[in-house]
N, CA, C and O atoms as a Maestro MAE file, in Angstrom:
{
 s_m_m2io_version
 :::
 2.0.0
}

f_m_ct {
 s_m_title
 :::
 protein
 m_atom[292] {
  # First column is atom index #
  i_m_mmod_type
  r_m_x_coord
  r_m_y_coord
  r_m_z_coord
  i_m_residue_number
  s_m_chain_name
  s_m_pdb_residue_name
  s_m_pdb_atom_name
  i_m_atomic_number
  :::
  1 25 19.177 13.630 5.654 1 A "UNK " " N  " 7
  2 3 19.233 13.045 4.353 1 A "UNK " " CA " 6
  3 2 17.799 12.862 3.845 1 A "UNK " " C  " 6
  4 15 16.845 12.697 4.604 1 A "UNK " " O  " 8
  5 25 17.720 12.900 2.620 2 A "UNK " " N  " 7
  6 3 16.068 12.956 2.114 2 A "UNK " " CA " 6
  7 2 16.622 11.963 0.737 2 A "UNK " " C  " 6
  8 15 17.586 11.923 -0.028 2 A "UNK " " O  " 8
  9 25 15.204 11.140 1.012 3 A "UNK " " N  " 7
  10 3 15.141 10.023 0.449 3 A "UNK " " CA " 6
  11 2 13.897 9.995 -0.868 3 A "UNK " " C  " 6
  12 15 12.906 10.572 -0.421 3 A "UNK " " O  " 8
  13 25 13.741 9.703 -1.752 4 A "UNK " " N  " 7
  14 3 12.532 9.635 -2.327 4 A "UNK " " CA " 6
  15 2 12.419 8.369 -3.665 4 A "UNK " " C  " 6
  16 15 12.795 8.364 -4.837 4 A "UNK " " O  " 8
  17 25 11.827 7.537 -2.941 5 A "UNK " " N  " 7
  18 3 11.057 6.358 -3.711 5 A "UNK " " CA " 6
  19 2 9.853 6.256 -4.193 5 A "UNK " " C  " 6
  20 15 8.988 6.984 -3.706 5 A "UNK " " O  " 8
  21 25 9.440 5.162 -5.463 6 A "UNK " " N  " 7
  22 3 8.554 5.109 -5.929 6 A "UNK " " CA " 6
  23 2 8.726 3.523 -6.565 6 A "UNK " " C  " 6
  24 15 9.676 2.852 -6.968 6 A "UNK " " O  " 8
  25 25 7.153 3.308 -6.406 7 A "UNK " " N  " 7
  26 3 7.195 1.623 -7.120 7 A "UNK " " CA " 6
  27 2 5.735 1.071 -7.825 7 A "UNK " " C  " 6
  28 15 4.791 1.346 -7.085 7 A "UNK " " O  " 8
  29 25 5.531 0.722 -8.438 8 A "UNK " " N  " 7
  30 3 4.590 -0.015 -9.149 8 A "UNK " " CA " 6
  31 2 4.400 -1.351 -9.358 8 A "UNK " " C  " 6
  32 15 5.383 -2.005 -9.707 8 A "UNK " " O  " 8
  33 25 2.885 -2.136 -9.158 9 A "UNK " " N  " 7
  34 3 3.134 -2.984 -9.053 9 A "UNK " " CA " 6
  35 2 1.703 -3.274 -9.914 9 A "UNK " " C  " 6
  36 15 0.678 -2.593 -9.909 9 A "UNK " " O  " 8
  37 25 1.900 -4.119 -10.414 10 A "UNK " " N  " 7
  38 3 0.290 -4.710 -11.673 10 A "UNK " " CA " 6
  39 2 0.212 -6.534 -10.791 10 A "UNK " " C  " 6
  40 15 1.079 -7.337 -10.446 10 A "UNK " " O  " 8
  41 25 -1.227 -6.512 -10.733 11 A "UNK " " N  " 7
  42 3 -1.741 -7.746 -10.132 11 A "UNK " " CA " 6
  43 2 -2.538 -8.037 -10.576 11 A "UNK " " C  " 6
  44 15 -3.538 -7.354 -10.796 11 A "UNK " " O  " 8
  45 25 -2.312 -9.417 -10.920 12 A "UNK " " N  " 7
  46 3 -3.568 -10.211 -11.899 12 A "UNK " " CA " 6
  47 2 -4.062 -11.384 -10.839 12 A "UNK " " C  " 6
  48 15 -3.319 -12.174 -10.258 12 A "UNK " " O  " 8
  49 25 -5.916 -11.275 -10.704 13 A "UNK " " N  " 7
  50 3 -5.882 -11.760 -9.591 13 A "UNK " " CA " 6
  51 2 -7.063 -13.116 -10.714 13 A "UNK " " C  " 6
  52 15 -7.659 -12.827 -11.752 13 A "UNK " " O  " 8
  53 25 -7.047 -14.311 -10.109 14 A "UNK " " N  " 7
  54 3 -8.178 -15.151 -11.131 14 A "UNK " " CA " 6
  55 2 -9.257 -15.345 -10.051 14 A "UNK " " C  " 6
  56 15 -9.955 -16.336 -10.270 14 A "UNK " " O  " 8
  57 25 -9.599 -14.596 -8.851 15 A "UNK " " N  " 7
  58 3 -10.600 -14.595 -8.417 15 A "UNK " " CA " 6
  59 2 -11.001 -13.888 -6.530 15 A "UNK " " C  " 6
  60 15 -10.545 -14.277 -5.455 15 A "UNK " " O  " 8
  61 25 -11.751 -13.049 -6.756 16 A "UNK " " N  " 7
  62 3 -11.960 -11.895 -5.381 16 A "UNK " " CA " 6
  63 2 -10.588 -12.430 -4.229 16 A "UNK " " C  " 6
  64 15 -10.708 -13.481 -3.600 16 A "UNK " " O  " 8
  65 25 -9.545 -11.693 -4.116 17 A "UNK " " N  " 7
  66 3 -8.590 -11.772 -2.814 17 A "UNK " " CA " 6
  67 2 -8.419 -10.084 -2.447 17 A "UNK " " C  " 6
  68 15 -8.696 -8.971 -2.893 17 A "UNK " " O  " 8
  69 25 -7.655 -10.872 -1.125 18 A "UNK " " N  " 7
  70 3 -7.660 -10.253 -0.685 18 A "UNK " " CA " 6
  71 2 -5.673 -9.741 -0.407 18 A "UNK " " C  " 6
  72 15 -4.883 -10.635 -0.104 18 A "UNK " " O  " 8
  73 25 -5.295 -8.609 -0.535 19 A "UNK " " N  " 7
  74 3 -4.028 -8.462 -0.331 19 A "UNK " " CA " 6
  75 2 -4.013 -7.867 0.363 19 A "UNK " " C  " 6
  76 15 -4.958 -7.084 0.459 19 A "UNK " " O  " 8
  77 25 -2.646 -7.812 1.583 20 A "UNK " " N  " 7
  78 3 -2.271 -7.419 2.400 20 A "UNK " " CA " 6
  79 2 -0.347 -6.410 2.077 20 A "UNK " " C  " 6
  80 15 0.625 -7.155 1.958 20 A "UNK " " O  " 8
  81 25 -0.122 -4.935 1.992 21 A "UNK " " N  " 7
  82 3 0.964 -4.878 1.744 21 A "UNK " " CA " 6
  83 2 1.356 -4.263 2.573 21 A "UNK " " C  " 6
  84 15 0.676 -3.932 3.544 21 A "UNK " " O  " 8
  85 25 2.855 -3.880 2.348 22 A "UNK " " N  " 7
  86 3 3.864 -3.419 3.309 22 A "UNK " " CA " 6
  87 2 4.903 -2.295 2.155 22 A "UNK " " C  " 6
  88 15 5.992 -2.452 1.604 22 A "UNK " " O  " 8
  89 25 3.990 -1.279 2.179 23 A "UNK " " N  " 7
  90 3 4.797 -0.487 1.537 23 A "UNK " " CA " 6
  91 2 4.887 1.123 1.439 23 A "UNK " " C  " 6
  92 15 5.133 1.851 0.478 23 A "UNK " " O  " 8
  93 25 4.565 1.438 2.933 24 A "UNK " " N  " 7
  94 3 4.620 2.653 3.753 24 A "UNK " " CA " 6
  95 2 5.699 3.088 4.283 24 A "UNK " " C  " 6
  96 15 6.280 2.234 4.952 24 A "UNK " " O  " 8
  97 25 6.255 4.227 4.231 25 A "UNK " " N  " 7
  98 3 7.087 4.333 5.451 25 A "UNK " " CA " 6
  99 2 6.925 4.321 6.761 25 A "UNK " " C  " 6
  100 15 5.725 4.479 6.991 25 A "UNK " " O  " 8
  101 25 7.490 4.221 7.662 26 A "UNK " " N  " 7
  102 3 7.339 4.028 9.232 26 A "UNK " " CA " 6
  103 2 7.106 5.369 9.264 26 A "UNK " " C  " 6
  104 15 7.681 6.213 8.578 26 A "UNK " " O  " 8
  105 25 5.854 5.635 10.451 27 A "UNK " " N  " 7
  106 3 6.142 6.939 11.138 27 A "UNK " " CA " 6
  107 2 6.528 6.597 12.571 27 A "UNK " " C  " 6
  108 15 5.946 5.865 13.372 27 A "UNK " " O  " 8
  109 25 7.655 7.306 12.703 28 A "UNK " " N  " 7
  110 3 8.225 7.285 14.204 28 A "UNK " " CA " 6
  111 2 9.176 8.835 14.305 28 A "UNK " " C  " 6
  112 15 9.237 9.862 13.629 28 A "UNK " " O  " 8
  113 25 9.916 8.249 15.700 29 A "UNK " " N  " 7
  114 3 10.637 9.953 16.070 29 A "UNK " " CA " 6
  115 2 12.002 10.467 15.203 29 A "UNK " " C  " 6
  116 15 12.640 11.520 15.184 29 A "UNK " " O  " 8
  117 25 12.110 9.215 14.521 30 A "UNK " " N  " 7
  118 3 13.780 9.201 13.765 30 A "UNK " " CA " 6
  119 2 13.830 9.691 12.340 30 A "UNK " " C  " 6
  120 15 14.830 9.947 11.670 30 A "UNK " " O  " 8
  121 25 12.540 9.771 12.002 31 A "UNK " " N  " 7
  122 3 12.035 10.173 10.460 31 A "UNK " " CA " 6
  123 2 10.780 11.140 10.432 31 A "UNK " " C  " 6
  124 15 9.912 11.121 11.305 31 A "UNK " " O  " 8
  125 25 10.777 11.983 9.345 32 A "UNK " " N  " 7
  126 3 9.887 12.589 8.851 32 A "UNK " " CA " 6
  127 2 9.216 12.788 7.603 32 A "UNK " " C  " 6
  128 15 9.781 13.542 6.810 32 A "UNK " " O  " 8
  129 25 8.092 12.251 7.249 33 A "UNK " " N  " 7
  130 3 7.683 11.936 5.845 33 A "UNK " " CA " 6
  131 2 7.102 13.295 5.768 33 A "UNK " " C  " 6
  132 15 6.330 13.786 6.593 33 A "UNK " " O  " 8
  133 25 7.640 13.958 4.485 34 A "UNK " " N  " 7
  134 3 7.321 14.857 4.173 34 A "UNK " " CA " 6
  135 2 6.326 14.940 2.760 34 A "UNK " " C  " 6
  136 15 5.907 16.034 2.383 34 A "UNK " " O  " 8
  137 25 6.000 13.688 2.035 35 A "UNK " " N  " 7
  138 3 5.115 13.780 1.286 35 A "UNK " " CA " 6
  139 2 4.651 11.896 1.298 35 A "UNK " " C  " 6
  140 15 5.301 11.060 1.925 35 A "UNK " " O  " 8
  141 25 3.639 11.638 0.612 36 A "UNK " " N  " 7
  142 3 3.483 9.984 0.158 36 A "UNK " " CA " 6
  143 2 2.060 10.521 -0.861 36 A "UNK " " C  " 6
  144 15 1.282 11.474 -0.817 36 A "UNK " " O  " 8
  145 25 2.233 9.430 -1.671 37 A "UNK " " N  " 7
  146 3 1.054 9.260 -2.951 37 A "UNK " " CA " 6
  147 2 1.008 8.021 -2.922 37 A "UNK " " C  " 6
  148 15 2.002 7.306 -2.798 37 A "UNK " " O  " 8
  149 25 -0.108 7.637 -3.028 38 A "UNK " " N  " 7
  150 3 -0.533 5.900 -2.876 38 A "UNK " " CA " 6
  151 2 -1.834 6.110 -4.281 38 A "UNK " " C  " 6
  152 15 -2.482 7.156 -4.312 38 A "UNK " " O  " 8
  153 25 -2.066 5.025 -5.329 39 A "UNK " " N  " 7
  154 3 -3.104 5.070 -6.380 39 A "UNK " " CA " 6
  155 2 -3.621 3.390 -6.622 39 A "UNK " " C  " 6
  156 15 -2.712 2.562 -6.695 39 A "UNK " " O  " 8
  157 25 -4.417 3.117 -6.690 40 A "UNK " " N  " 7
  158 3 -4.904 2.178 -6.998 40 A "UNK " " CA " 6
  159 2 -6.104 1.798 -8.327 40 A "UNK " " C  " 6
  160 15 -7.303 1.626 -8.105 40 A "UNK " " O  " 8
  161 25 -5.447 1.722 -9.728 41 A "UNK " " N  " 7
  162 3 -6.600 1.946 -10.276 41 A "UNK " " CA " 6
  163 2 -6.740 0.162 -10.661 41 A "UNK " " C  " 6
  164 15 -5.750 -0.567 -10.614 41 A "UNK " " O  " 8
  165 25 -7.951 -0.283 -10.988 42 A "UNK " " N  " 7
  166 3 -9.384 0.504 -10.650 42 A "UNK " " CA " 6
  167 2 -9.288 0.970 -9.223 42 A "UNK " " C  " 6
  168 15 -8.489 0.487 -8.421 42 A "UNK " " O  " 8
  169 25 -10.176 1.971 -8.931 43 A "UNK " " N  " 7
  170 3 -10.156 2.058 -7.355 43 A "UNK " " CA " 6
  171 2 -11.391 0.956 -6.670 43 A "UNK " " C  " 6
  172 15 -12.573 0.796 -6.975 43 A "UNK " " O  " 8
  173 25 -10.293 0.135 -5.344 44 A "UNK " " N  " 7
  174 3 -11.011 -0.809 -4.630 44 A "UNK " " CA " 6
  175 2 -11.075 -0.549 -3.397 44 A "UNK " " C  " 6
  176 15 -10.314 0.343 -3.024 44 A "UNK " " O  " 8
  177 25 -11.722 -1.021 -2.632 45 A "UNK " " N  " 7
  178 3 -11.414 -0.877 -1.161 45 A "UNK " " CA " 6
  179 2 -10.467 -1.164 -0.279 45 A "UNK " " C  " 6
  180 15 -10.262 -2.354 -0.040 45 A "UNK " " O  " 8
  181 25 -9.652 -0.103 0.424 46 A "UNK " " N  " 7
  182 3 -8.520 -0.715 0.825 46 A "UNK " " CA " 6
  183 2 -8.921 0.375 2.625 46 A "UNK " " C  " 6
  184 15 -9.760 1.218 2.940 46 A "UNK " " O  " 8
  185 25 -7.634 -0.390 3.411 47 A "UNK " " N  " 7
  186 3 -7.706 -0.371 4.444 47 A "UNK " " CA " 6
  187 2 -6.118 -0.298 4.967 47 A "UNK " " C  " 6
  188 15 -5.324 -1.228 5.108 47 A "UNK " " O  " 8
  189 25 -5.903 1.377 5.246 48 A "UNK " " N  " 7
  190 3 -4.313 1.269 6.279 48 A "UNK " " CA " 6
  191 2 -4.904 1.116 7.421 48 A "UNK " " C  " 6
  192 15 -5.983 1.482 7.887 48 A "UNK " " O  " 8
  193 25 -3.558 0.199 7.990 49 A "UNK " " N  " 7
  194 3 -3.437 -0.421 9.479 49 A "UNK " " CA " 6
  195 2 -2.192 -0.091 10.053 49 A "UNK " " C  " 6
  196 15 -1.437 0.467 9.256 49 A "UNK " " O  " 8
  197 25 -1.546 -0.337 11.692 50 A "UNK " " N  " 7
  198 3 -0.224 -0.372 12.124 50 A "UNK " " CA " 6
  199 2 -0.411 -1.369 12.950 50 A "UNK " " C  " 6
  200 15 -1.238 -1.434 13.860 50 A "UNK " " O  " 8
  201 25 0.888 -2.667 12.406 51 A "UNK " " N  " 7
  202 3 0.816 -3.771 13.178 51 A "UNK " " CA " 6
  203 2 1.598 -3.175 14.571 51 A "UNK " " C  " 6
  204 15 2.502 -2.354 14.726 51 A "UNK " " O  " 8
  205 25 0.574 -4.230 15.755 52 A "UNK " " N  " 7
  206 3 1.191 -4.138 17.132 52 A "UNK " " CA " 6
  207 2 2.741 -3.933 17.510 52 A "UNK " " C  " 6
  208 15 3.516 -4.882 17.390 52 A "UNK " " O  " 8
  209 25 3.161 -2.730 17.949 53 A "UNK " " N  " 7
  210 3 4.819 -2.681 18.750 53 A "UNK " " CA " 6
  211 2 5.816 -2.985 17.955 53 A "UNK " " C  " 6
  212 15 6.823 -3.593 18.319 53 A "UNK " " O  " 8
  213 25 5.511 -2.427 16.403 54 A "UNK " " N  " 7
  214 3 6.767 -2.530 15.702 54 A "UNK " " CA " 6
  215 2 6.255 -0.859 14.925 54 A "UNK " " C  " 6
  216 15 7.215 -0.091 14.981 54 A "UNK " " O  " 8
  217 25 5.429 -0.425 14.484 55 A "UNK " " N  " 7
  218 3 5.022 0.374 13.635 55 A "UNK " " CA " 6
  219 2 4.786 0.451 11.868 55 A "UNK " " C  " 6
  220 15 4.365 1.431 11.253 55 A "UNK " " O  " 8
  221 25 5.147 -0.741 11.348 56 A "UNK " " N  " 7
  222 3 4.779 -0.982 10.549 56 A "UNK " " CA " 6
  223 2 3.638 -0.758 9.876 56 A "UNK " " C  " 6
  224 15 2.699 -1.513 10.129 56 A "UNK " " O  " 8
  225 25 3.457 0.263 8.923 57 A "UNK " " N  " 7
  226 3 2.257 0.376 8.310 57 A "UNK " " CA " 6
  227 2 1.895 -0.485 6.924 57 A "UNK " " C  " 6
  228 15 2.627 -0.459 5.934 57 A "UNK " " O  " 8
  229 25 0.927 -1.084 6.985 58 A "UNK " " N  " 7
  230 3 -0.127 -1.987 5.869 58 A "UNK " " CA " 6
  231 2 -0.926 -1.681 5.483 58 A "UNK " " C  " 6
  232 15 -1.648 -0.803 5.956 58 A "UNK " " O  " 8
  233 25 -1.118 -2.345 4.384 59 A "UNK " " N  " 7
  234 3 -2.362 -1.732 3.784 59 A "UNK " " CA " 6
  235 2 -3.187 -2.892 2.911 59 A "UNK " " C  " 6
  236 15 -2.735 -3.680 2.080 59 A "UNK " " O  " 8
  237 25 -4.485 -2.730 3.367 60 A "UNK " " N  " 7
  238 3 -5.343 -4.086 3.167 60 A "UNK " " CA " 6
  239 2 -6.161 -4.164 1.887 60 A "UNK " " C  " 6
  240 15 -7.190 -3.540 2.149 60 A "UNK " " O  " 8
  241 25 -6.215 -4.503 0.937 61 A "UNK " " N  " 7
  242 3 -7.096 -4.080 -0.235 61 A "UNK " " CA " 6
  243 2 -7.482 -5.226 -1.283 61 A "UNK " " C  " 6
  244 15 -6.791 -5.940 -2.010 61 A "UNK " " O  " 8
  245 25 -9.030 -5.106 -1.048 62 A "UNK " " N  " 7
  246 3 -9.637 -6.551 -1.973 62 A "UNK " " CA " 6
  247 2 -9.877 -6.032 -3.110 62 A "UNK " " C  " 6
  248 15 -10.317 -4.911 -3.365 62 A "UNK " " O  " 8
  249 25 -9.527 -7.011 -3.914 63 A "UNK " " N  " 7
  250 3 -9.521 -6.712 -5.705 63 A "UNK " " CA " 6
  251 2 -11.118 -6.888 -5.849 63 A "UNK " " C  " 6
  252 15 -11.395 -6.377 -6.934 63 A "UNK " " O  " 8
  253 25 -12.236 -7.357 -5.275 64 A "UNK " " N  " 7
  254 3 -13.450 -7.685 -5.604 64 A "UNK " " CA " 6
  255 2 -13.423 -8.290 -6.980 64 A "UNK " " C  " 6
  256 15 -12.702 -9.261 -7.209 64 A "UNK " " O  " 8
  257 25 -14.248 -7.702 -7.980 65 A "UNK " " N  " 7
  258 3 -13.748 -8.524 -8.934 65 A "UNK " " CA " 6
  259 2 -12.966 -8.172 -10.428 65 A "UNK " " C  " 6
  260 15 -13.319 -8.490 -11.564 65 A "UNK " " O  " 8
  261 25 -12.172 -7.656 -10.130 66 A "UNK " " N  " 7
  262 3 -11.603 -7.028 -10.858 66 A "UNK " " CA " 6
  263 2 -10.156 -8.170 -10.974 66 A "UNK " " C  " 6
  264 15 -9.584 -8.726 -10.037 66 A "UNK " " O  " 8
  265 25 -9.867 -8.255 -12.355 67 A "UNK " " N  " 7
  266 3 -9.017 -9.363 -12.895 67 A "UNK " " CA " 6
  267 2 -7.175 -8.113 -12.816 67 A "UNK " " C  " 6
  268 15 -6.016 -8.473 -12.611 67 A "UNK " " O  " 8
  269 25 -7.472 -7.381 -12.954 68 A "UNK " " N  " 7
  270 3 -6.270 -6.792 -13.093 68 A "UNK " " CA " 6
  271 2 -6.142 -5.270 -12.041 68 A "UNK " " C  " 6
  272 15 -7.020 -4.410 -11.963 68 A "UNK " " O  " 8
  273 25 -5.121 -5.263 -11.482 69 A "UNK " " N  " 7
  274 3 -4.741 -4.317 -10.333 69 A "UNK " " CA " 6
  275 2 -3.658 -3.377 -10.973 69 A "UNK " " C  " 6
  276 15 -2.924 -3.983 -11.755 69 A "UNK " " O  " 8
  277 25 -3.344 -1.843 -10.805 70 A "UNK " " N  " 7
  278 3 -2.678 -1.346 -10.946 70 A "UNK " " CA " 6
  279 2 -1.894 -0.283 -9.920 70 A "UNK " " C  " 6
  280 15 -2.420 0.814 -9.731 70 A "UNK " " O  " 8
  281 25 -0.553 -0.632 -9.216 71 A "UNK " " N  " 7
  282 3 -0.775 0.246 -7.603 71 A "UNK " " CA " 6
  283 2 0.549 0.893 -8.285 71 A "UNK " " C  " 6
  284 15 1.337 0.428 -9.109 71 A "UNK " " O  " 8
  285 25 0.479 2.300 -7.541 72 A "UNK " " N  " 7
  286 3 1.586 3.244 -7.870 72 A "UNK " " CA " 6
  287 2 1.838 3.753 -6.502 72 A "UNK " " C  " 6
  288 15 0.864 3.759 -5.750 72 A "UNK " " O  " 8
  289 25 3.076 4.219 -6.005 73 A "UNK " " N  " 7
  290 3 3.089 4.745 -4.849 73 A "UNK " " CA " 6
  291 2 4.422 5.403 -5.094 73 A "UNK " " C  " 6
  292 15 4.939 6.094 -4.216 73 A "UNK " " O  " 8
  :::
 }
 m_bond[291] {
  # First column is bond index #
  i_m_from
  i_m_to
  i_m_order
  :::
  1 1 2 1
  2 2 3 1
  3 3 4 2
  4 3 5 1
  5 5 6 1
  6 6 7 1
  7 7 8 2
  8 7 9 1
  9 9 10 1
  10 10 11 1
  11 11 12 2
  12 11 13 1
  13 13 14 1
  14 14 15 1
  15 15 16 2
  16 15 17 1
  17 17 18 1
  18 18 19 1
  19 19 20 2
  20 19 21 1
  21 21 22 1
  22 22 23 1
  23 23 24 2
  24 23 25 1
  25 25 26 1
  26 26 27 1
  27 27 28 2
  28 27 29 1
  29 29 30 1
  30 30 31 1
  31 31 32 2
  32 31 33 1
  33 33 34 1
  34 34 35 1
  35 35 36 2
  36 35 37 1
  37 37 38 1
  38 38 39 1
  39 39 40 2
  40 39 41 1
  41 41 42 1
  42 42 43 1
  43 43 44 2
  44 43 45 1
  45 45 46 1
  46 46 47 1
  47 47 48 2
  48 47 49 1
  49 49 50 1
  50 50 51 1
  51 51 52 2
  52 51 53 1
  53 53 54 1
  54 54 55 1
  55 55 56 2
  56 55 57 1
  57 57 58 1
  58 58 59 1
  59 59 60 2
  60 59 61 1
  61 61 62 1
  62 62 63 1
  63 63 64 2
  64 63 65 1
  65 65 66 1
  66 66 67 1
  67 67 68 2
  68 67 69 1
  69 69 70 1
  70 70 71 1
  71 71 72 2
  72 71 73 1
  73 73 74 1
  74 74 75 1
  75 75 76 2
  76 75 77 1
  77 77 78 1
  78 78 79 1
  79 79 80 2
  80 79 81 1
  81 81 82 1
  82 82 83 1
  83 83 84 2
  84 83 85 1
  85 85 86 1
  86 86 87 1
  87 87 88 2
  88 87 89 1
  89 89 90 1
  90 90 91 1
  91 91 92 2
  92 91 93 1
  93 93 94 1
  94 94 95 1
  95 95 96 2
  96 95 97 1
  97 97 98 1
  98 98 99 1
  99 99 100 2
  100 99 101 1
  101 101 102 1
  102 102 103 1
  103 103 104 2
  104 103 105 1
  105 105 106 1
  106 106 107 1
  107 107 108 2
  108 107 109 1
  109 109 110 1
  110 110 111 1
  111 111 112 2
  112 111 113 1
  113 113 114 1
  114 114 115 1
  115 115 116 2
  116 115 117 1
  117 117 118 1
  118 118 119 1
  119 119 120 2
  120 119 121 1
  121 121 122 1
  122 122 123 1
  123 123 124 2
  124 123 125 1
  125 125 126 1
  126 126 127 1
  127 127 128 2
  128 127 129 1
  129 129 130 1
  130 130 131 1
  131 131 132 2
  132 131 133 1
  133 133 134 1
  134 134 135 1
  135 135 136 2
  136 135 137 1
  137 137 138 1
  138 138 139 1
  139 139 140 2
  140 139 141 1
  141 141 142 1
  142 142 143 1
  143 143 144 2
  144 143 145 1
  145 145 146 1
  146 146 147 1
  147 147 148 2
  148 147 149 1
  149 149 150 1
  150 150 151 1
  151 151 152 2
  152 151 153 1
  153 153 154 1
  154 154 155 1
  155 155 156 2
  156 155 157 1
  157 157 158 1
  158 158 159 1
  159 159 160 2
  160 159 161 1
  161 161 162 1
  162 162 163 1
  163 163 164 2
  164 163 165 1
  165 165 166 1
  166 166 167 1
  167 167 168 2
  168 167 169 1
  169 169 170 1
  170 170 171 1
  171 171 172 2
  172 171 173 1
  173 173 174 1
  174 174 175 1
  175 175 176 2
  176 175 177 1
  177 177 178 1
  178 178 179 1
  179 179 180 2
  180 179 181 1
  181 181 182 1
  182 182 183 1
  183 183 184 2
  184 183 185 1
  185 185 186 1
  186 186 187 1
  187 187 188 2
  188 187 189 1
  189 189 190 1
  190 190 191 1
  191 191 192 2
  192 191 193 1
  193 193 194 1
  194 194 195 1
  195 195 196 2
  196 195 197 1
  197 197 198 1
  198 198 199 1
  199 199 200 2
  200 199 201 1
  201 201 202 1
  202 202 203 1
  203 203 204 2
  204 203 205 1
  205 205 206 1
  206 206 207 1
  207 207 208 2
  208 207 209 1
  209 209 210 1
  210 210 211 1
  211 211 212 2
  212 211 213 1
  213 213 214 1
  214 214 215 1
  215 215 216 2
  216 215 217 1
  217 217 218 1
  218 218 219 1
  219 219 220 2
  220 219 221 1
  221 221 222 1
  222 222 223 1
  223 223 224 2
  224 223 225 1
  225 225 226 1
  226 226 227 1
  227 227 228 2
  228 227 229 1
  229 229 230 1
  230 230 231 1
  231 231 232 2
  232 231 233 1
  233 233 234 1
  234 234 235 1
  235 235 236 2
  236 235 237 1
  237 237 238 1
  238 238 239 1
  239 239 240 2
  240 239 241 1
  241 241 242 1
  242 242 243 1
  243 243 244 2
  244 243 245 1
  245 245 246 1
  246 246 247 1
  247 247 248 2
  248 247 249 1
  249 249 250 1
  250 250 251 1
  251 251 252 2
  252 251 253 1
  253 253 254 1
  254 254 255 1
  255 255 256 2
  256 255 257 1
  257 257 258 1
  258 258 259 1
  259 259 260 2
  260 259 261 1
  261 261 262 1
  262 262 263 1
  263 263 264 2
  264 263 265 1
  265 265 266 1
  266 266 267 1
  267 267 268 2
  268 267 269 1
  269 269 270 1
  270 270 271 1
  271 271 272 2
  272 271 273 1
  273 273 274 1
  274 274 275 1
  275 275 276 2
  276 275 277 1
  277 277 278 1
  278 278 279 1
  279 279 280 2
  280 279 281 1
  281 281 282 1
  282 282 283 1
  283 283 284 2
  284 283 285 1
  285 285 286 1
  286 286 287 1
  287 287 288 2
  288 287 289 1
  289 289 290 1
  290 290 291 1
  291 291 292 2
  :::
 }
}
């Protein structure tokens, strides 16, 4: 079965944070991602991670100072 999602999300931040999300698919043996697009405008610094013994992928990204976030995936 093939699946295909997409989501957007606008963030208004009133001062430098830091966000942490959860909006990857898992890679493991039961699935196969055959494409992903991730955008962040403005572009900030961000950081994928996989939390310990679950596989969960995150993704870490500080607004610095930028008042308004725009994420597409």
């Amino acid at each position: 079965m093939i699946f295909e999602t997409a989501a957007q999300l606008e963030y208004t931040a009133k001062f430098p944070s830091t966000l942490i999300l959860s909006i990857f698919a898992q890679r493991n043996a039961s699935q196969t991602i055959l494409s992903e697009q991730f955008a962040v405008e403005p572009k900030v610094p961000t950081h994928e991670f996989v939390a310990d013994g679950g596989g969960n992928r995150f993704l870490r990204l500080e607004t610095g100072r930028h008042e308004k976030l725009r994420l597409t995936s």
